[in-house]
C-alpha positions as CSV (number, residue, x, y, z in Angstrom):
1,X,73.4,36.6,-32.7
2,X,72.1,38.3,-29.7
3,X,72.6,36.3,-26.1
4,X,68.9,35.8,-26.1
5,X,68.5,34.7,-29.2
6,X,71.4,32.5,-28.8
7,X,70.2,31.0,-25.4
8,X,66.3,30.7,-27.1
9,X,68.3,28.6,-29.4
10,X,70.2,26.3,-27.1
11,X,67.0,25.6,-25.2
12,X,65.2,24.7,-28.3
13,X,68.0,21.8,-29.5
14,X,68.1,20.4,-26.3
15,X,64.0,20.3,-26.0
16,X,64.4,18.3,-29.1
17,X,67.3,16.4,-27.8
18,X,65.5,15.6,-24.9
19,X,62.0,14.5,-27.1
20,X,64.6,12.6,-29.1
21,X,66.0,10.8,-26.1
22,X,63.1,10.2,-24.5
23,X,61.4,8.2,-27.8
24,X,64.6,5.9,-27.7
25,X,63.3,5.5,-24.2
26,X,59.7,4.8,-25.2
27,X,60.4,2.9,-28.1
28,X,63.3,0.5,-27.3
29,X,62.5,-1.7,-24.9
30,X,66.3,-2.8,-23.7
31,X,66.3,0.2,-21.5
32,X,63.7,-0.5,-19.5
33,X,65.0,-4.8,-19.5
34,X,68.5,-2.7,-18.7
35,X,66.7,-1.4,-15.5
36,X,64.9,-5.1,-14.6
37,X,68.9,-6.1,-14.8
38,X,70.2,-3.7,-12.8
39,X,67.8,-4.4,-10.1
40,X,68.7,-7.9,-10.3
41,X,72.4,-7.6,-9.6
42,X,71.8,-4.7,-7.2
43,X,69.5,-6.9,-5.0
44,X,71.2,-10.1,-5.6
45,X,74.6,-8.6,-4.8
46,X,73.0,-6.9,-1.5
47,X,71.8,-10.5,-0.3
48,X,74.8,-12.1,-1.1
49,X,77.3,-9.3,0.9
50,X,74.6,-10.1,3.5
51,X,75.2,-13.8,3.4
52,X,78.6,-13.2,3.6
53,X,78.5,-10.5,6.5
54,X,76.4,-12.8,8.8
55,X,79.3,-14.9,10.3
56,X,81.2,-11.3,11.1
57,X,80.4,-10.1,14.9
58,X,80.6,-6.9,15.9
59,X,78.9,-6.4,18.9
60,X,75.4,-4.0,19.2
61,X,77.6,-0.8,20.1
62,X,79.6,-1.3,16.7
63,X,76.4,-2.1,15.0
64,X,75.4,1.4,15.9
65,X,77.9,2.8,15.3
66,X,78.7,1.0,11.3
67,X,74.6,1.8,10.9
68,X,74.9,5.3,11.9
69,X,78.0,6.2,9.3
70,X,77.1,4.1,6.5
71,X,73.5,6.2,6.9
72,X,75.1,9.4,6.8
73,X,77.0,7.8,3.9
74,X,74.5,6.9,2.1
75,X,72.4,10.1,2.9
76,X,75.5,12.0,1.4
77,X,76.3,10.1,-1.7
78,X,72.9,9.2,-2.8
79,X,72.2,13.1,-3.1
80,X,75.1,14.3,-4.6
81,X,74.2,11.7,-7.2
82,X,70.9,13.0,-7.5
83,X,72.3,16.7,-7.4
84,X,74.8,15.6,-10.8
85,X,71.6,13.9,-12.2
86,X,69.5,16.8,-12.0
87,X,72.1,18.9,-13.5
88,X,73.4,16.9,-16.4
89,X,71.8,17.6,-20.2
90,X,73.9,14.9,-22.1
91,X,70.9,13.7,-23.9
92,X,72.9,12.0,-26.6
93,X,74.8,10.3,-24.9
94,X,74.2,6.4,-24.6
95,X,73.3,6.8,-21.2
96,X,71.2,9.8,-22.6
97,X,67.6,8.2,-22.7
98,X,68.3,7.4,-19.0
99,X,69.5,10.9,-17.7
100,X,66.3,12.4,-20.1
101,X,63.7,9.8,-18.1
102,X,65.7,10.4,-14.8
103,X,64.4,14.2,-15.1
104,X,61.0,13.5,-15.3
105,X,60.9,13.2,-11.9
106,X,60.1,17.0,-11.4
107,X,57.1,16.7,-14.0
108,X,55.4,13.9,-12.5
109,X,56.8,13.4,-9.0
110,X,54.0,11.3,-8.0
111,X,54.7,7.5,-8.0
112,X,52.9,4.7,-8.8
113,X,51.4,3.1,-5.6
114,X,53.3,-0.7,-4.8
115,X,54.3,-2.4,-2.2
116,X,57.1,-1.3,-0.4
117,X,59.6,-4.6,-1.3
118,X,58.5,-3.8,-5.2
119,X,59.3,0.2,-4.9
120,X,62.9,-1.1,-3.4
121,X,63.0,-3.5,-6.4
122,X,62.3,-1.6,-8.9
123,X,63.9,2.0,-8.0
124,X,67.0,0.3,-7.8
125,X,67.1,-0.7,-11.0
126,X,68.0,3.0,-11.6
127,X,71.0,3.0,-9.5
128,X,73.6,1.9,-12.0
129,X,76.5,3.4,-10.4
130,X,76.2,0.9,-7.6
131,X,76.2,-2.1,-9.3
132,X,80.5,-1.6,-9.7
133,X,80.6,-0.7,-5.8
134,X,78.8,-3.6,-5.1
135,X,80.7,-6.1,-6.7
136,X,84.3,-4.4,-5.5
137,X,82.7,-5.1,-1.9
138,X,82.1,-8.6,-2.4
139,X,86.3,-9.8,-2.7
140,X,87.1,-6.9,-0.1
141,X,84.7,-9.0,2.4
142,X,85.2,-12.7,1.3
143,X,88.7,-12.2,0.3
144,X,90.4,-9.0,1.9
145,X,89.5,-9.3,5.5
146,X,89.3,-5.5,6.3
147,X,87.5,-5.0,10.0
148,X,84.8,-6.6,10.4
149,X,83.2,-3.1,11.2
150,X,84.2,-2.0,8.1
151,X,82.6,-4.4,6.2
152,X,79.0,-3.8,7.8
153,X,79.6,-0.4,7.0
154,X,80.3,-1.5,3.2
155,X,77.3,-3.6,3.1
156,X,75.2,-1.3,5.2
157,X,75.7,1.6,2.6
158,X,74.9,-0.1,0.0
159,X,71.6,-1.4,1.3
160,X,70.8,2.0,2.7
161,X,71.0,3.1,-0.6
162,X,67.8,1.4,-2.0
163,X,66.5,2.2,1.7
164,X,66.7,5.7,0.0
165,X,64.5,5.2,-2.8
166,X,61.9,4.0,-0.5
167,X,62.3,7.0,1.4
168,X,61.7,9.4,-1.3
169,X,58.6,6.7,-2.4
170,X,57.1,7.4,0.9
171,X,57.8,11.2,1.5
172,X,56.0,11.3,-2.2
173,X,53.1,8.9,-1.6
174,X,52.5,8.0,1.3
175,X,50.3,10.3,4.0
176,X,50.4,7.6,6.6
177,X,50.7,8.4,10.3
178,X,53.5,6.1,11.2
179,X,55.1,7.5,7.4
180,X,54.8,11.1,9.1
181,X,56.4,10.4,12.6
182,X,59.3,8.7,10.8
183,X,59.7,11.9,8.6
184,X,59.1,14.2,11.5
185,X,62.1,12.2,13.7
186,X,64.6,12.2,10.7
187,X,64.7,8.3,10.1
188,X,62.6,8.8,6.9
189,X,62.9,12.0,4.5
190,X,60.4,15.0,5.4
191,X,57.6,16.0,3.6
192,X,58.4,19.6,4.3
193,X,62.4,19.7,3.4
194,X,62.2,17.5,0.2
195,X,59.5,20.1,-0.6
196,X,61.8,22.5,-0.9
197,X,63.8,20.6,-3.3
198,X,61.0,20.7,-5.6
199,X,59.4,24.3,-4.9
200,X,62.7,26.6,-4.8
201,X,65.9,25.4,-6.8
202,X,69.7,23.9,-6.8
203,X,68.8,22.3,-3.1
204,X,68.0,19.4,-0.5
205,X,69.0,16.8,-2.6
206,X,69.3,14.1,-0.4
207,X,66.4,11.1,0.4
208,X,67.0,9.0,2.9
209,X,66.5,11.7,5.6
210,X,68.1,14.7,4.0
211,X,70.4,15.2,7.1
212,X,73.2,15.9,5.0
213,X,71.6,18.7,2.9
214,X,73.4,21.3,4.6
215,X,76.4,20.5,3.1
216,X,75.3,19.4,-0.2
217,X,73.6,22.3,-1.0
218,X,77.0,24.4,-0.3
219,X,78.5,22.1,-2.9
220,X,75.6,23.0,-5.5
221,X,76.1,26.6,-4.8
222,X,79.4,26.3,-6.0
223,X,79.2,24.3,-9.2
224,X,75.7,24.9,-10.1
225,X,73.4,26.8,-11.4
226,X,70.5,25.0,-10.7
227,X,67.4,22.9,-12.4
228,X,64.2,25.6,-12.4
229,X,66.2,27.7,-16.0
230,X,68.1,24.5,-17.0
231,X,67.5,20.9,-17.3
232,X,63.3,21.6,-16.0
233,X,63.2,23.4,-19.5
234,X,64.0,20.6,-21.5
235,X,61.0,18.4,-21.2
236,X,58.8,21.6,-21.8
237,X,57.7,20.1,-25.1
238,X,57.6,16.5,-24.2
239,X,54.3,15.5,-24.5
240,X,54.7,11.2,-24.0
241,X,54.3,9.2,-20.9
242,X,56.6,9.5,-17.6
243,X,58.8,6.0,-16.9
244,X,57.5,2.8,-15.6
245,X,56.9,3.0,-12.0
246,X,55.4,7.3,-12.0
């Protein structure tokens, strides 16, 4: 078979394994109750390190300081995360009906407009991954005893982490001027870089600010290809409704 026949072939069984993964999505309803439950534990887990983190002083230089890292942290992780989501095809897997909905948002970037505490709610719901880290902080704070700078840096990642989601809520939706400043001074992600994420191809991954892009993109030049010819293909066909909150 000639290579573009071949590859006109491969694109067409993953559109349909895509359209296939997506109606599991649409149809049964434990994957979206599995992202309600996720959000749970996420958030409940966040308040509960924070419980435990409030007897723990530190001082305000060492706040700073734990803030500043576990941003850059979470800045770092939360894209590469994004960057292996983007990238992955493995539309039959169980988690499949969850990476096909996670790439819909290059179809329909726009989200839903809610409050900023129900954005943080439910957009963490998709961060899965964090539920195990999480729960391995909780013993390494109550039991363990590492440095007590340590563990604000622990619990301050992983709430910076749905901070993230937020971001990349408001760099989508919102057009607000105290929204812009914050993009403009690098607290919040920029309108302009995530643009690029979405305009070009295989870069600026990250969403909380984006400050660790530089680096992130070196790593997806290396063991990527990129979105635009790939995984963007796939939902080509798809004709059905975005997920829950876009």
């Amino acid at each position: 078979m000639p290579a573009r026949e071949e590859a006109g072939a491969e694109l067409e069984l993953k559109q349909q394994q895509f359209n296939a993964a997506m109606e599991l999505y649409s149809t049964k309803s434990g994957y979206r109750l599995f992202g309600k439950m996720v959000s749970v534990v996420n958030v409940s887990l966040q308040l509960y390190l924070l419980f435990l983190l409030a007897p723990l002083s530190i001082g305000g230089a060492w706040q700073v300081a734990a803030f500043c890292a576990a941003f850059l942290l979470a800045d770092f992780v939360n894209g590469v995360i994004h960057m292996i989501m983007d990238n992955s095809d493995r539309y039959q897997s169980i988690a499949g009906p969850l990476v096909a909905a996670f790439h819909l948002h290059h179809k329909t970037p726009m989200y839903k407009v809610n409050p900023l505490h129900v954005v943080y709610f439910n957009e963490t719901g998709a961060k899965v991954w964090l539920v195990p880290y999480l729960l391995a902080a909780v013993p390494v704070i109550s039991r363990l005893s590492p440095h007590p700078v340590l563990s604000h840096l622990l619990v301050y990642f992983g709430i910076l982490s749905s901070v993230a989601e937020v971001s990349h809520y408001i760099c989508h939706t919102s057009t607000s001027k105290p929204a812009l400043l914050l993009g403009r001074i690098g607290l919040l992600l920029p309108k302009r870089h995530h643009a690029r994420h979405h305009a070009a191809d295989n870069n600026n991954y990250a969403f909380l600010n984006g400050c660790t892009d530089p680096l992130i993109n070196l790593i997806a030049r290396r063991f990527f290809t990129g979105y635009k010819k790939n995984t963007d293909l796939h939902y080509a066909r798809y004709g059905g409704e975005g997920t829950a909150n876009r």
